[in-house]
C-alpha positions, 0 to 999 in steps of 0.5 A, a space after each residue: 762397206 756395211 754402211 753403203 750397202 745398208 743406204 743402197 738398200 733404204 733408197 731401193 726401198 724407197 724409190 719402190 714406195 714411191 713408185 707404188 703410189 699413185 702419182 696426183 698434180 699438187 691442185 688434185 684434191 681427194 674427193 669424198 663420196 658425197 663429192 662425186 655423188 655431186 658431181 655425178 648429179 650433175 655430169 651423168 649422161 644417163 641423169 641428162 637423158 632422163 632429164 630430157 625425157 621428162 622435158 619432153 613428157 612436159 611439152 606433150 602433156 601441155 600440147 594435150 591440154 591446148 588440144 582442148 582449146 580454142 584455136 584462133 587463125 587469121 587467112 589472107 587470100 588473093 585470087 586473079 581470073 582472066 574473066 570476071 563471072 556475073 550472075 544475071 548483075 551479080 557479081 560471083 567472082 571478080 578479076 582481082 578479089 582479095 579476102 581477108 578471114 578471121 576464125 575461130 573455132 572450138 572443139 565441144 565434143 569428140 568422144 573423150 580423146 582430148 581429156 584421154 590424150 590429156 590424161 595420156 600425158 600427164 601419166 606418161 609426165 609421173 612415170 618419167 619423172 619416176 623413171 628420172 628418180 629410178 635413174 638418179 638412184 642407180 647413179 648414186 649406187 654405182 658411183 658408190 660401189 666403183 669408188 669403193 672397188 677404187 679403195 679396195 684396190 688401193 689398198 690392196 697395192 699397200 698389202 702387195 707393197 708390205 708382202 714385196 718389203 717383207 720378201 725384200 727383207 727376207 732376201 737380204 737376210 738368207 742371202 748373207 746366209 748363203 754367202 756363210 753357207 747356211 742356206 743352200 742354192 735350192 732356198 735361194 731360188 725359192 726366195 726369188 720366186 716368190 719375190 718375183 710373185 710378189 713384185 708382180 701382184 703388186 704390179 697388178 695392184 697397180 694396174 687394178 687401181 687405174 682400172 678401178 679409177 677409170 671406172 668410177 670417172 666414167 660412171 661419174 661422167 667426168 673425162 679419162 683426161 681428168 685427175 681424180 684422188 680418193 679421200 681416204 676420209 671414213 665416209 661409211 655413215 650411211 652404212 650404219 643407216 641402211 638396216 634402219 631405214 625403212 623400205 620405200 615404195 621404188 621408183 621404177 615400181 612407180 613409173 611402172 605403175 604410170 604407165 599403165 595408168 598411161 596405156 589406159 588412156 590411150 586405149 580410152 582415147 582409142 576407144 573414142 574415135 568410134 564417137 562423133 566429132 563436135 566442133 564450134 566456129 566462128 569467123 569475120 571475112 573481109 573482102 577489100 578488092 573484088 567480089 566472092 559469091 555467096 560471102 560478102 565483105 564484113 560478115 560475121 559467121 558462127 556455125 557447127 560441125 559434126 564429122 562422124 567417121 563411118 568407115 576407114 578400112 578398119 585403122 581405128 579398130 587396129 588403134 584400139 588393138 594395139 592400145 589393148 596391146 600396150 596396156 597387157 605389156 604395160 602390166 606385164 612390165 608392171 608385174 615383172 619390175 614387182 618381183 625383181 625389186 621384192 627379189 633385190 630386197 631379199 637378195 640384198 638383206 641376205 647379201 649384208 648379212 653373210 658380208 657381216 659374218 664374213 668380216 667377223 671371221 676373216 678378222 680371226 683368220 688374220 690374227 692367227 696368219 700373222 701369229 703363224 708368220 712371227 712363229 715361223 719367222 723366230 723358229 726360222 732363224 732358230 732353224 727348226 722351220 725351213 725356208 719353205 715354210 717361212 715362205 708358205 706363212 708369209 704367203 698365207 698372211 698376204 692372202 688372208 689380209 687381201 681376203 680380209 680387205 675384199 670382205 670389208 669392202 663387199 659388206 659396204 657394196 652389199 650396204 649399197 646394194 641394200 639401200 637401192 633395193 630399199 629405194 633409199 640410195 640417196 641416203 649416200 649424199 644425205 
């Protein structure tokens, strides 16, 4: 009967441990950080967006630059009238008259707009291809942090499970107790509920894993759909490396920086419409059918225009209002982006180096609760502590290991922190 009972309970035991881990297909490989900091470079909606953005900042700045050009267009013409119209026995305008016409024609002079929309767009090229790098770090920091809050979690199921097994045990034991009537009713019922308690922390645990797990596949950019099991490889290399680092100069800092140079250029280009317009031209026509008074067929034409604009209700002294407007919000955003990111830097250092002291003391703090635990566990079974207390330091070493666990875990998230403010985040995939 013994040995039955004995093999019931290795089976419960069992099943509970399988139930508790995470359940993967045999093809599911354990991915590292660097792994899905790759796949995060290439699946991350918010790194495609940016990407377009820059796409787009190119196409503009090439549409400037050929603004500057010469354009070349071809005209083809065919006219019908009733009547034809004669001067004297000149024709002005024939039946049927067809034209053919050949222009070309080049900007010389329009106050510097060209060259400032030119400048305009490869400043707004340098902030986009900044703010795609700001982005691509932001990226790398977050997919960091949720795969290790994944770890975190999963390793908290592992202490939820230990407490479970050991309550389990705790049970088997007091209840033989009970039945020899050594331990009452009231001691049972408080082993139960604890057990109950720890049963379902480790329900929790469980279910903070798949949250965690969903998270990091989101900020990856993979679908809910996908399989995904954590390396449990020792990838913290980069954490050793983020208090050597140098602190560099932040993306966004730099973007900011374009832009106003960007917003400058508007306003120069602005500016500019107050200034006459100069355009050079020249065309061949050819009129195969009919007649067009004054032009005749197979001629050549160069001529020059000058367009100064007098008045236009006040439009281009709003349009440099409002290119002095986004210049003053340009540098605003500067001088904000500037002291977020000094304030991140201190914020972070400050953040690594409490995390550190906290590991350090928590390590001490485990010792004693699992040196208190085995105290009460021997003076358990010598009856000099009761039950209740046995409990207390079982509950006691639980928490302390869990705090312990989160501690670890809070220095690496803080070493991530550090390295973005750094503006050294790709350190993660290096």
């Amino acid at each position: 009967m013994r040995s039955l009972i004995i093999k019931m309970l290795v089976l419960t035991w069992l099943f509970a441990v399988i139930i508790a881990a995470p359940v993967f297909s045999e093809e599911t490989q354990p991915l590292t950080l660097k792994e899905l900091c790759r796949i995060a470079l290439q699946k991350n909606p918010s790194l495609s967006e940016a990407n377009a953005s820059v796409v787009e900042s190119e196409a503009m700045l090439r549409k400037t630059r050929g603004a500057m050009l010469p354009t070349l267009a071809v005209e083809s013409r065919y006219s019908y009238v009733s009547k034809p119209t004669f001067f004297g026995t000149t024709p002005i305008l024939e039946k049927d008259t067809m034209i053919n016409r050949v222009e070309i024609q080049q900007p010389i002079f329009n106050g510097g707009q060209m060259q400032s929309m030119a400048g305009m767009a490869k400043w707004t090229l340098q902030a986009k291809l900044r703010a795609e790098s700001a982005v691509k770090s932001f990226v790398l920091a977050n997919v960091a942090i949720a795969y290790y809050n994944a770890k975190k979690a999963y390793e908290f199921i592992a202490v939820a499970n230990a407490s479970v097994k050991h309550l389990e045990s705790g049970f088997e034991s007091a209840n033989k107790l009970y039945k020899a009537g050594v331990v009452t009713k009231s001691d049972m019922l408080r082993i139960e509920v604890a057990l109950a308690g720890a049963k379902d922390q480790s329900i929790k645990a469980k279910n903070d894993y798949a949250s965690a797990v969903a998270v990091l596949k989101s900020i990856t950019g993979m679908s809910q759909e996908e399989e995904i099991k954590i390396s449990d490889l020792n990838d913290e290399e980069w954490l050793k490396e983020s208090d050597k680092l140098p602190s560099g100069k932040r993306s966004e800092l730099e973007s900011a920086d374009f832009a106003v140079k960007a917003a400058k250029a508007r306003l120069r280009a602005a500016a500019g419409m107050y200034q006459p317009g100069i355009f050079l031209t020249a065309d061949y026509e050819n009129q195969p059918k009919g007649a067009q008074f004054p032009r005749r067929t197979d001629t050549f034409g160069v001529g020059i225009v000058a367009r100064l604009n007098i008045y236009d209700g006040g439009q281009t002294q709003a349009t440099i209002d409002m290119a002095k407007a986004a210049v003053a919000r340009a540098e605003a955003e500067y001088r904000k982006i500037k002291q977020e990111t000094d304030l991140q830097l201190v914020t972070a250092q400050n953040e690594v180096v409490s995390a550190r002291s906290r590991v350090e003391s928590l390590k001490t703090q485990v010792a004693s609760a699992e040196e208190t635990l085995r105290l009460n566990q021997i003076g358990y079974r010598e009856g000099v502590y009761n039950l209740t207390e046995l409990l207390l330091a079982e509950s006691v070493l639980t928490n302390a290991k869990a705090t312990s666990i989160a501690a670890d875990f809070d220095l690496k998230i803080a070493g991530i922190n550090l390295l973005l403010a750094k503006g050294q985040a790709e350190a993660l995939v290096k």
